[in-house]
Phi, psi and omega in degrees: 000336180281006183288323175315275147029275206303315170308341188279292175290344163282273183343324164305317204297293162310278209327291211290342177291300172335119173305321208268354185312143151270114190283281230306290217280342174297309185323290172347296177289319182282347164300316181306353198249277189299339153321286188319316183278314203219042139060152193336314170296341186294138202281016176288316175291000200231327166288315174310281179318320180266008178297133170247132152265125196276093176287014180306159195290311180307290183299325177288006169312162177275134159225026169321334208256002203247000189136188188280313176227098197278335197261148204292326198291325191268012182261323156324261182349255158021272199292349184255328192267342192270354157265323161300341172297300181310310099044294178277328183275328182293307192217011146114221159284159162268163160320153172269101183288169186265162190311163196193175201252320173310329198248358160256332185262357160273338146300352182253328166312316179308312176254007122269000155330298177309312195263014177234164175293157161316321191290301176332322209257332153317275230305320157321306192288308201292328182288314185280005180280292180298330191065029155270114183281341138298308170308310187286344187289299186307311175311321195278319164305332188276342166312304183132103185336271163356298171296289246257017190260323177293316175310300186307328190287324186309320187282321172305319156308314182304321203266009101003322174277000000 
């Protein structure tokens, strides 16, 4: 069963050689890919996932000359899924762990992420940090009847899966 796996990340791999790749949305699909084979808490995925690309002037320089993947972010990236194949070739599937609280609130972190704006989904996380209870009552009100009936619903549809 694990060949599927590996072929699913070796095609990321190519994917990821193409110059014209959209990093953002290729990071995207293989975090989903790797959660699903070695699940949310892992750290290739939590490694994948905070790769940034740095558009500063230095970087965006042509780096055709440096090698296959000139640029550092996507040489990370590279170097994280091609160790998860090894991984995978070494020592098979992981274990499945069973569901954890930790691992619903990292589906409910996710899925406000999807459902706020970024500024939002801080200012949201830095309230709820603080534990003012009042303050997170006025965020929820500055959403927005609307925001907050598509938030509620989205969560209430998660805890179905």
């Amino acid at each position: 069963m694990v060949e599927k796996e590996i072929a699913l990340l070796q095609e990321q791999l190519k994917k990821l050689e193409d110059k014209k790749v959209n990093f953002e949305a290729w990071k995207t699909q293989t975090v989903i890919f790797l959660e699903r084979i070695f699940g949310t808490s892992d750290s290739k995925v939590t490694r994948l996932a905070a790769l940034k690309r740095d558009f500063s002037s230095w970087n965006l320089r042509d780096t055709s000359g440096s090698g296959k993947l000139g640029d550092p972010v996507k040489m990370q990236a590279y170097e994280t899924i091609e160790a998860a194949i090894r991984e995978l070739e070494t020592f098979g599937l992981p274990q499945k762990e069973e569901a954890t609280p930790s691992s619903s609130v990292s589906q409910m972190d996710l899925l406000l992420q999807d459902e706020l704006t970024g500024k939002e989904y801080r200012e949201l996380i830095e309230l709820i940090n603080s534990e003012k209870k009042n303050e997170i009552s006025e965020f929820i009100n500055k959403l927005g009847n609307e925001k907050c009936k598509q938030l509620l619903l989205s969560l209430l549809l998660s805890l179905k899966k």
